[in-house]
C-alpha positions as CSV (number, residue, x, y, z in Angstrom):
1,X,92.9,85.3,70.4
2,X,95.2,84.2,67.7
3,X,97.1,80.6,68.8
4,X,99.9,81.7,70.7
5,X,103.5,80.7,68.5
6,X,105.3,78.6,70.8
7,X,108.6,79.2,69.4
8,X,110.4,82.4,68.7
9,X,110.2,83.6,64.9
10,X,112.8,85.6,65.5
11,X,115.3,84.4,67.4
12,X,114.7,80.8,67.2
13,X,114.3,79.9,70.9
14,X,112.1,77.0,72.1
15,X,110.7,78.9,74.6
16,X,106.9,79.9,74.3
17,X,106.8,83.5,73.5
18,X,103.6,86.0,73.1
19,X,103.5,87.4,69.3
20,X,103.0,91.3,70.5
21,X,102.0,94.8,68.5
22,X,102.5,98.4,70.2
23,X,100.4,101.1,68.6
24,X,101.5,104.5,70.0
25,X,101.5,107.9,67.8
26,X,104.7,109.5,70.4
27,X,107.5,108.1,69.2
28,X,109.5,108.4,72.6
29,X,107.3,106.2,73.8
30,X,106.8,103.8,71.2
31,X,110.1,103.8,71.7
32,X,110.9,103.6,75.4
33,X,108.3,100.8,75.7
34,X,110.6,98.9,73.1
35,X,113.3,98.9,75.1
36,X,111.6,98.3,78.3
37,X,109.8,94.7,76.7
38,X,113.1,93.8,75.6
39,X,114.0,92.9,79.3
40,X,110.9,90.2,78.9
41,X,112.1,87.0,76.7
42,X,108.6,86.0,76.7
43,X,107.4,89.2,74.3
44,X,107.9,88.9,70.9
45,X,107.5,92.7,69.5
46,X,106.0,91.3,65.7
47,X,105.1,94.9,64.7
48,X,104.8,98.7,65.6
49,X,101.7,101.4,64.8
50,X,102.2,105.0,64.6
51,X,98.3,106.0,65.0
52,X,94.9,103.5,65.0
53,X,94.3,103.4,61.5
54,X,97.5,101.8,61.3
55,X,97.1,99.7,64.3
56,X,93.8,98.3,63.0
57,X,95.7,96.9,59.9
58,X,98.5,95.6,61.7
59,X,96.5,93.7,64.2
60,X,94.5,92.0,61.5
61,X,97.6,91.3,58.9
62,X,99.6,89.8,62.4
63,X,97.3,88.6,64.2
64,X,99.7,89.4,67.4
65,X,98.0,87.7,71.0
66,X,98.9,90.9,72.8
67,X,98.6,94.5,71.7
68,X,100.1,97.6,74.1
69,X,97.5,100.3,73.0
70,X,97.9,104.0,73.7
71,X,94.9,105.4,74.1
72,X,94.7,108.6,72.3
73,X,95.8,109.0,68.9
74,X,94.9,111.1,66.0
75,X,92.1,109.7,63.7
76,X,91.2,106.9,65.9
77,X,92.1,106.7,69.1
78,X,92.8,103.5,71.1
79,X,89.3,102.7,72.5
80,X,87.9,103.1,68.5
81,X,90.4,100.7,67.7
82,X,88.6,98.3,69.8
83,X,85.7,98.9,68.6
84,X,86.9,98.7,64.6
85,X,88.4,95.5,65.3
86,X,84.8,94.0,67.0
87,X,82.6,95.8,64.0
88,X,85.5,94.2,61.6
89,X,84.7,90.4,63.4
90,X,88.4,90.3,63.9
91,X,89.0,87.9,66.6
92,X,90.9,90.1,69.9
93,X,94.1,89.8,71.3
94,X,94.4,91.0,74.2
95,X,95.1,94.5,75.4
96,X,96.8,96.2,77.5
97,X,95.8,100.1,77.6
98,X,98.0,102.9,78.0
99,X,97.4,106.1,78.6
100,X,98.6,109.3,80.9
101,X,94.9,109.9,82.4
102,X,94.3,108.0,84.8
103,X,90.0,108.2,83.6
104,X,90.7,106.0,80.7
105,X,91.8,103.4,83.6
106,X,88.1,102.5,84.3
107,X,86.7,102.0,80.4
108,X,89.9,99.7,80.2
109,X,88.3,97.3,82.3
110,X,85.0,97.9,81.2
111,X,86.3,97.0,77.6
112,X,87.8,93.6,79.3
113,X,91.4,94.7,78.5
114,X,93.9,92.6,80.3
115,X,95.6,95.9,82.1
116,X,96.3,99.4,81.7
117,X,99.5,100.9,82.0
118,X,99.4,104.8,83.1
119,X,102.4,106.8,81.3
120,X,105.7,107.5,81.8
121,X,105.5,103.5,82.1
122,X,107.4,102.8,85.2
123,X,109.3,99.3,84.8
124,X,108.3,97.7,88.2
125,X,104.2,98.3,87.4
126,X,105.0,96.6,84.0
127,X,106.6,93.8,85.6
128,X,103.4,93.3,86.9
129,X,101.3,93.9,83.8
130,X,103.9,91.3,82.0
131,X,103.5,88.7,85.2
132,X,99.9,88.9,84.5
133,X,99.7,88.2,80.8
134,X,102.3,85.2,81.6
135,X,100.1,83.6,83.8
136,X,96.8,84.3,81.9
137,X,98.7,82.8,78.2
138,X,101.1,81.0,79.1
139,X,100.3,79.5,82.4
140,X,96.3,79.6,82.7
141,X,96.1,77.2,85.6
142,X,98.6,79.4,87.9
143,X,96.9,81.5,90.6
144,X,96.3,85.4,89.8
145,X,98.8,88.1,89.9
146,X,97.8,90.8,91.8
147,X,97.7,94.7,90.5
148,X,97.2,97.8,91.5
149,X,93.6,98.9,92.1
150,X,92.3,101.5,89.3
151,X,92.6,104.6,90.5
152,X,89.5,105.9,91.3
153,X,89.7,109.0,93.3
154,X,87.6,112.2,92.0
155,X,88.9,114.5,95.3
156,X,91.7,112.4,96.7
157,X,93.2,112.5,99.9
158,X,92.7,116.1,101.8
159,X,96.0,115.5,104.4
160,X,99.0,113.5,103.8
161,X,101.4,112.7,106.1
162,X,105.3,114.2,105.8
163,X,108.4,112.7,108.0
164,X,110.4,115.5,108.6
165,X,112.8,115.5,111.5
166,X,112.1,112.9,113.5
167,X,108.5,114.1,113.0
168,X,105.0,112.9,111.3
169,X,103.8,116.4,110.1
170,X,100.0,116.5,108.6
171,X,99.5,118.8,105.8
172,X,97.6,119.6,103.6
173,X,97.5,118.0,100.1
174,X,96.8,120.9,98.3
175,X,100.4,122.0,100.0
176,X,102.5,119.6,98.6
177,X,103.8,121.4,95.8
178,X,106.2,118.4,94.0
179,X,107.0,114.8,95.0
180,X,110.5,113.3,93.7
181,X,111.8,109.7,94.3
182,X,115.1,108.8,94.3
183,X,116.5,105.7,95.7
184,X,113.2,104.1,95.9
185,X,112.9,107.4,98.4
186,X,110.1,109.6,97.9
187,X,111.0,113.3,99.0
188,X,107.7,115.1,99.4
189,X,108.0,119.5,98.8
190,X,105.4,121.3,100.8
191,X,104.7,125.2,101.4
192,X,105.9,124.9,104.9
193,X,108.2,121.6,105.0
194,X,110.7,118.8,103.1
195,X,110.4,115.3,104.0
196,X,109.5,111.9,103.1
197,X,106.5,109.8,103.0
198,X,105.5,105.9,103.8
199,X,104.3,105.7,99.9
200,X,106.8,103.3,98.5
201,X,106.2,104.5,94.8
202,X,105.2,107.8,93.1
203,X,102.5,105.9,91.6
204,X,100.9,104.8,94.4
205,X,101.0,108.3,96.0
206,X,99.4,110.0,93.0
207,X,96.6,107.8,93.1
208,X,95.7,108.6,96.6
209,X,95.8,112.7,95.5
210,X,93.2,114.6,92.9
211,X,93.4,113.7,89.6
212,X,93.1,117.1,88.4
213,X,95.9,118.6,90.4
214,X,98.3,116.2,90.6
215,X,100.5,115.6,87.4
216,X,103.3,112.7,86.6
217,X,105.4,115.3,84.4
218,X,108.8,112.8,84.3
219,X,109.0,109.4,85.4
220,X,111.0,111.1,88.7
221,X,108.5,113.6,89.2
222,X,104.7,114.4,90.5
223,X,103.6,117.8,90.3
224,X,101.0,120.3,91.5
225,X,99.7,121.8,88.2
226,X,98.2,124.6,91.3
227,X,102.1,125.6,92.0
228,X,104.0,125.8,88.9
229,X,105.1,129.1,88.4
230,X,107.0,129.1,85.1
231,X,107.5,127.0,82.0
232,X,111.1,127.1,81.0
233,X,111.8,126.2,77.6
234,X,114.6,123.9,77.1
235,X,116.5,122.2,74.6
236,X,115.3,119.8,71.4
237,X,112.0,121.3,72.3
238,X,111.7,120.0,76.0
239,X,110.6,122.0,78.8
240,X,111.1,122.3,82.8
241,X,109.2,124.1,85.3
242,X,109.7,126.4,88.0
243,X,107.8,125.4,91.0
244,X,106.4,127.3,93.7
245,X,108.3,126.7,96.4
246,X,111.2,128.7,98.2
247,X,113.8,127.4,96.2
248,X,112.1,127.6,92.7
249,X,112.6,124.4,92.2
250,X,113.0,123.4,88.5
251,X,111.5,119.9,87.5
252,X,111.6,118.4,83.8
253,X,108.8,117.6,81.6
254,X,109.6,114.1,80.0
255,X,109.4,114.0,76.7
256,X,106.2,111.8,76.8
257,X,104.7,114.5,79.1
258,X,105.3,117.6,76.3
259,X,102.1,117.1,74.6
260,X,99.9,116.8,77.8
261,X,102.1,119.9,79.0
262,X,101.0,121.8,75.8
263,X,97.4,120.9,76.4
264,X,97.3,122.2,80.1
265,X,98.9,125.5,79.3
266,X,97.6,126.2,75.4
267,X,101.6,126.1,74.4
């Protein structure tokens, strides 16, 4: 990695701060990651890429000791910059991937990056992701922060529990029609019954369901691709869908979610 600039360049502060590049080709969130890292004194944001080709020249012209790396981006996605920068001899910051499918979690590790970060970024898992660089940068000899395990699940869980009057209903998973937290409370839709659930973050419940069911569509919201019954256009080009259950429930599509939204249904 490049030596780590122990005093702000931009702000002047004496504090030791982490020279950082974001590469992301969706401007909301390119954008939304912005403001989020601005919370983190720490992070010095020393440039932005709009797609990998761009990202590549960045990296070597800023030498930044941290890069925030989507995945897929037209031309060269996230994982071939990597691979331009080791063919390049470019010496690696490190990386933390970010991506909204949850597969891509595994060859982040496998590629040594320092984390991955599944999309809509929530701000408590980055939290994490920013205690962790802290500690391996700026304080090597403190003891590891833990993280959530990769998600790994190729079926996921077949019954999940519901709290529903004064009751632990099983059901099962391929029931639950929509999760929504509010609160830090997780309200759980099912064909037959509405309740909550022990999982203390939407995150953590979608990694215990199937991958290929279970969509993050807004930061709020976890959906079963299986019980959508409409796509509602909406305005500036945003969507919201009409679930499956009695109600019809509409739930919107973040605007970080509209491309993977147009990929599932051929928009």
């Amino acid at each position: 990695m490049a030596g780590l600039v122990h005093c702000s360049r931009m702000s002047g502060r004496n504090a030791p701060t982490i020279p950082t590049v974001i590469a992301d080709d969706e401007s909301p969130a390119l954008d939304e990651l912005l403001f989020l890292l601005k919370e983190f004194p720490e992070i010095e944001v020393v440039g932005t890429a709009r797609n990998g080709v761009e990202a590549v020249a960045r990296i070597e012209e800023l030498e930044p000791d941290l890069v925030f790396l989507d995945v897929q981006m037209p031309g060269l996605d996230g994982l071939g910059v990597i691979h331009k920068l080791k063919s390049d001899g470019v010496p690696l910051p490190a990386f933390v991937l970010c991506t909204a499918y949850e597969q891509y979690a595994l060859e982040a590790f496998r590629l040594e990056a320092l984390d991955y970060l599944l999309k809509p970024v929530e701000r408590e898992r980055l939290v994490l992701t920013i205690d962790r660089v802290k500690r391996t940068m700026l304080e090597p000899d403190a003891p590891p922060v833990a993280v959530p395990a990769i998600p790994v699940n190729t079926v996921g869980r077949a019954k999940i529990l519901v709290r529903a009057a004064g009751r632990n209903l099983i059901v099962d998973a391929d029931d639950l029609i929509y999760a929504t937290i509010e609160d830090g409370l997780i309200t759980m839709v099912t064909s037959t019954v509405e309740g909550q659930t022990n999982y203390k973050t939407l995150e953590e419940l979608q990694s215990s369901l199937d991958p290929s069911s279970f969509w993050r569509a807004h930061r709020s919201y976890l959906v079963n691709i299986n019980r959508i019954r409409e796509v509602i256009p909406w305005f500036k080009s945003s969507y919201q869908l009409r679930m499956d259950d009695k109600r019809g429930s509409e739930v919107p599509v973040s605007r970080v979610q509209t491309k993977r939204l147009r990929e599932l249904f051929k928009l």
